[in-house]
N, C-alpha and C positions, 0 to 999 in steps of 0.2 A: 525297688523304686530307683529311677534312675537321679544319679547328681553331677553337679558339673566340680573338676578339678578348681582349685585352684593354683593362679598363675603365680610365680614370684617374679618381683622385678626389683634391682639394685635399689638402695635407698641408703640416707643416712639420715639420723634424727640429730637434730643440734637447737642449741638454744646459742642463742643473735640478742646479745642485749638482755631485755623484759620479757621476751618472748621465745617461745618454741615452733618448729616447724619439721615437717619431712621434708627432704633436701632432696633433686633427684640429677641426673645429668640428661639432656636433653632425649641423647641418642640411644640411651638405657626405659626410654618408654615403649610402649607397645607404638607400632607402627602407627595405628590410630589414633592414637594421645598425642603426637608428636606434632602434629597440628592444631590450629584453636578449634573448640568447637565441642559439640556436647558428647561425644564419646569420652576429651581430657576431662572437659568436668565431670562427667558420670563417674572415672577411674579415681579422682580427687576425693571427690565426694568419699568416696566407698574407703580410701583407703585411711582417711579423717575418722567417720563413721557416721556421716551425712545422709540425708536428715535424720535426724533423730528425737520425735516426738517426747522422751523422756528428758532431754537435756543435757546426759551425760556422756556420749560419746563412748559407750564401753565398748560399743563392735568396733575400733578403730583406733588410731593412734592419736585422737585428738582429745584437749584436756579439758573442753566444757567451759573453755571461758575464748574471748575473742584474742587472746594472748597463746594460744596455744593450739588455735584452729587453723592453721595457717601451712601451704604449700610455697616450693619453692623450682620454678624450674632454671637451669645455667647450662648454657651451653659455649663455646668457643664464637667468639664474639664477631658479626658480620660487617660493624663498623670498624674503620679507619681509628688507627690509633687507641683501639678499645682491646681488653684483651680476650672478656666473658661479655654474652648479654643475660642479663638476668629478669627473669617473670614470676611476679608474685600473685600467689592465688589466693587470698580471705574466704574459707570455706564456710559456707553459713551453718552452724548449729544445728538449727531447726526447720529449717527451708531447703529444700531440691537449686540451690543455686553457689556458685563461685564468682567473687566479685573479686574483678581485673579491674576496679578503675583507681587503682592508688598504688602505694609502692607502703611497704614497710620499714621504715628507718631504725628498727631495733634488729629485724633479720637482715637484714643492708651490713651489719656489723660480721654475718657468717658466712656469707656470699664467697669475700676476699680467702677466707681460710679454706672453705670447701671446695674452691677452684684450684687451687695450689695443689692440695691431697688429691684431688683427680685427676691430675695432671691437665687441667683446661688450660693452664697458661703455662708461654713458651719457659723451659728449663732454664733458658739463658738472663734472663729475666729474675729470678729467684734467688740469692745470694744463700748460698749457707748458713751464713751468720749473719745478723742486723737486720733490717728492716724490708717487706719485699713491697713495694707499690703497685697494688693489684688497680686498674683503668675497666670499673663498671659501668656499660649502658643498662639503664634500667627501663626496661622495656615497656614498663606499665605507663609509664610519662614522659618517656623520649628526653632523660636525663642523665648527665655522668655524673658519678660515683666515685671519690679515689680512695681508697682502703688499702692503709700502712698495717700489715701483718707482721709482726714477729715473728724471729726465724729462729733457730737451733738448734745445731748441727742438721743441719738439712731437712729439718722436719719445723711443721709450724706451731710455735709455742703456745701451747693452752692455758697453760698455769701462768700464776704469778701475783702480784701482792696488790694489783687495781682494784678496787673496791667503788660497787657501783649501788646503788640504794634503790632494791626493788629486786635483789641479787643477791642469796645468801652466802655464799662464799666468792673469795675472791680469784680472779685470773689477769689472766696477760689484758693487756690496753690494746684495743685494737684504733687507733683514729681514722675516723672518716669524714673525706671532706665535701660535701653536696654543692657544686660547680652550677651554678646558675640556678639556684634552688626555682626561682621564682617564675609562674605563669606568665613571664610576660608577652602580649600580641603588638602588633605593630603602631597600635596606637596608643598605648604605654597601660592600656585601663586594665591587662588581666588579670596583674598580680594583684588589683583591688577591682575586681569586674565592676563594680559600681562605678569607679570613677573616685569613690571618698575613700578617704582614711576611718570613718566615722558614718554607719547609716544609721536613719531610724528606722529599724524593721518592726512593720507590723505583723503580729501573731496572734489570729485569732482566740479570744478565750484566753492570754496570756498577757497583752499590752503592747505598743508600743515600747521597743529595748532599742537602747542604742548597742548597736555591732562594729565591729571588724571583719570585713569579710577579707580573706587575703588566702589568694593560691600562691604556699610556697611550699616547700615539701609535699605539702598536701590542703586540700582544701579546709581550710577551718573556718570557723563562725566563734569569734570570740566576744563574751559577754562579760559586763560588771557582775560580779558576785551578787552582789546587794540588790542589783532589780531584779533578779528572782528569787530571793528571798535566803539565799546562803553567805557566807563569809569568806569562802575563800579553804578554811584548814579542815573540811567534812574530808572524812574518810568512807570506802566504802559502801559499808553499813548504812549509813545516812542517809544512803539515795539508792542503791539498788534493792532493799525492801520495800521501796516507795512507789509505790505500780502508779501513784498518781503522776508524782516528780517523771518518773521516767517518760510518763508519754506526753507528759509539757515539753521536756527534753526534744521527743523524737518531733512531734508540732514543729518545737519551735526549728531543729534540724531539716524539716521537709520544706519550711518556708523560707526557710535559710538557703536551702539547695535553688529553688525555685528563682530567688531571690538571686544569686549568685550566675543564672543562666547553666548552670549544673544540668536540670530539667526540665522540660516542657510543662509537664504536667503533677502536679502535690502524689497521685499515685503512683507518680514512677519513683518516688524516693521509698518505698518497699523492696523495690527491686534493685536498690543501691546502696547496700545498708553502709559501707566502708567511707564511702567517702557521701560530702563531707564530714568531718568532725566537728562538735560544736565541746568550747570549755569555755570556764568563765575565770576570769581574775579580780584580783581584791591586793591593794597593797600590804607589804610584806606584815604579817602577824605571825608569832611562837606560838606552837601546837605538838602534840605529838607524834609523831608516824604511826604508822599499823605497826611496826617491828617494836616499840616501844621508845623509840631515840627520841631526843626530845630536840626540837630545832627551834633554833634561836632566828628573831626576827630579824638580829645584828647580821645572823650569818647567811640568810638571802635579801633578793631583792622584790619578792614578788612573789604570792600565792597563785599556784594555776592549779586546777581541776580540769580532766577531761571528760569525755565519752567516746566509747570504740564500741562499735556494734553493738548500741541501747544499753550499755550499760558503762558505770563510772570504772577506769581503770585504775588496777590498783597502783603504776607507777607514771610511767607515760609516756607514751608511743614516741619512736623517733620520730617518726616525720611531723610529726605534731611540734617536738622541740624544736624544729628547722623551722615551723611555723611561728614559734615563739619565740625565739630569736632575731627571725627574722622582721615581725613586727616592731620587737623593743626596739632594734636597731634605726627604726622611722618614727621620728617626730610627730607625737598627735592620733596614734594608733592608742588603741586601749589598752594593749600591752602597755607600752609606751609609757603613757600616762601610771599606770597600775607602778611601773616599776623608780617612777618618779619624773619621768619627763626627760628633756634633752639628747643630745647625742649621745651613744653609748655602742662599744663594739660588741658586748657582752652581756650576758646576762645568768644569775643564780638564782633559781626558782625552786619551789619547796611544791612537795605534790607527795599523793598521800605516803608513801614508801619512803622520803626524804627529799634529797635536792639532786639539782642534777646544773649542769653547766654550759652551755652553748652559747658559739662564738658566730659572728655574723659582719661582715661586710658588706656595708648600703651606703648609695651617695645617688643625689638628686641632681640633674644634671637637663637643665631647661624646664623645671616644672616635672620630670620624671623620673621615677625612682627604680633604683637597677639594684640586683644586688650579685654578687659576684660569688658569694662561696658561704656558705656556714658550713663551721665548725665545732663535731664533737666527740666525746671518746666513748665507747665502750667497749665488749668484753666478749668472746664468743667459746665454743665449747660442744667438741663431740659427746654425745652422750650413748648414742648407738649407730653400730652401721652396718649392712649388712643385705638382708631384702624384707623387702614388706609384700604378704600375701591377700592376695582379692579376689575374690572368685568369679571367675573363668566367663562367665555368663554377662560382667558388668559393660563391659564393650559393644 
């Protein structure tokens, strides 16, 4: 019986944050892959282990949660002043598709180090020692990225004593700073596509919910805890065994998208599962994390809960936090409000894994609100590198 080889192609596996991904460099793809289009996602897919009607991803490098299904391509960067551009690919689980319409802000954290060790950014540029400023366009959203790497002796520092919650051991800090986070269009409405701070979305079979709709990081739909019937400190368990909760969730997600000018049509939110995100918040209450740590209500400001591809995550996507930062930081947002009201640069929020911290610059300026940069830290880390194999035939 005749078979086909399989191909290998350079790869590295690293986890970014909360999250894991295969890492690839642009010009190290097959000829085919190297442009958009369904030959990269067929090779994505395959090298994940997509789709996979079981759930678990064992033909492939992917880890069966939306935290770990995740691609990354970088290449040497074709903007001005940029050094990489970087494209993230969310491979779907269980569906024949890869969704390009968001960016990852936990794999945004291993971008800066994996460009460094590939040599994608210029030598001159890198200092031996201290700190290197790696300058990412991130391709998915036509956004920069600035990611302060640590350096030593010449090599980029992996280790070190930051401790991030949702992150069993500890490594080096990486900061990254998301430079114009927010969708905004020329007529100030996109970072709120509605035009409010504050809508009443209606959701069939669910009710009328007041939302936050705000494109910053990433598209999110934020909800009070309490009108759908949660508090705020649920972990995991609570809703992902909940097949009913879950598809209130994705309802109320598809209407939200809908709502948001995301989509034309309630069916095309199937075939968008990444973006947008919907979470909900509840003012700061003591609970315990999944790790067993017990968090004090004193020591944040605000419970947030998300969802990433139909299900609750167990810590909380970057670009989510640039979303929730970037809300607190505006007067009258649900965040906002959740976290007490007023002006605020900052903000500490508890989610199921612990807390985490994100900084945000907003100022309103004739009735419109801009915002200039959020700021956060994490952590990134080789885990393997080397090549990953696919067979021959997937092209």
């Amino acid at each position: 019986m005749a078979h086909v080889a399989q191909i290998k192609i350079p790869a590295t596996y690293m986890r970014g944050g909360t999250s894991k991904g295969v890492f690839f460099r642009l010009d190290d793809l097959p000829a085919a892959a190297q442009v958009p289009g369904a030959a990269r996602d067929a090779l994505l897919l395959r090298v994940i282990g997509s789709p996979d009607p079981y759930g678990k991803q064992i033909d492939g490098m992917g880890g069966a949660t939306s935290s770990t299904s995740k691609s990354v391509i970088v290449a040497k960067s074709t903007k001005p002043d940029h050094d990489v551009d970087y494209l993230f690919g969310q491979v779907s689980i269980d569906q024949p598709f890869v969704d390009w319409s968001g960016n990852c802000g936990n794999l945004s954290a291993a971008v800066g180090p994996f460009a460094i060790a590939a040599g994608l950014v210029d030598p001159a540029r890198v200092p031996r020692d201290g700190v290197a400023v790696v300058r990412i366009w991130q391709a998915n959203i036509g956004k920069t990225i600035i990611a302060h790497v640590p350096m030593t002796a010449g090599e980029v520092q992996e280790t070190g004593d930051f401790e991030l919650d949702g992150v069993t051991f500890p490594a080096a800090e990486v900061q990254l700073e998301f430079l114009d986070p927010a969708d905004e269009g020329e007529d100030g409405g996109a970072m709120f596509p509605t035009g409010n701070l504050v809508d009443a979305l209606e959701v069939p079979g669910v009710g009328t919910l007041q939302a936050t709709l705000i494109n910053a990081g990433i598209p999110t739909i934020f909800l009070n805890a309490t009108d759908i019937g949660y508090t705020g400190t649920e972990l995991q368990d609570a809703i992902n065994g909940d097949a009913k909760a879950l598809a209130m969730f994705e309802t109320i997600r598809a209407h939200g998208a809908l709502r948001m000018g995301l989509i034309k049509d309630l069916a095309e939110a199937a075939t968008r599962q990444h973006t947008p995100k919907v979470a909900f918040v509840a003012p700061a209450q003591s609970y315990v994390a999944s790790s067993g740590k017990a968090i004090d209500a004193a020591d944040i400001d605000l419970n947030v809960r998300a969802l990433s591809m139909g299900k609750l995550h167990h810590a909380m996507m970057g670009t989510c936090a640039v979303a929730i930062g970037t809300a607190a930081a505006i007067p009258g947002t649900l965040v906002n409000l959740a976290a007490g009201g007023g002006e605020r640069t900052a903000v500490r929020f508890g989610h199921p894994s612990g807390t985490l911290r994100v900084g945000a610059q907003a100022r309103e300026v004739d009735g419109r609100w801009s915002v200039t940069k959020a700021i956060m830290s994490r952590s990134a880390r080789v885990l393997m590198e080397g090549q990953v194999r696919v067979p021959g035939d997937v092209l």
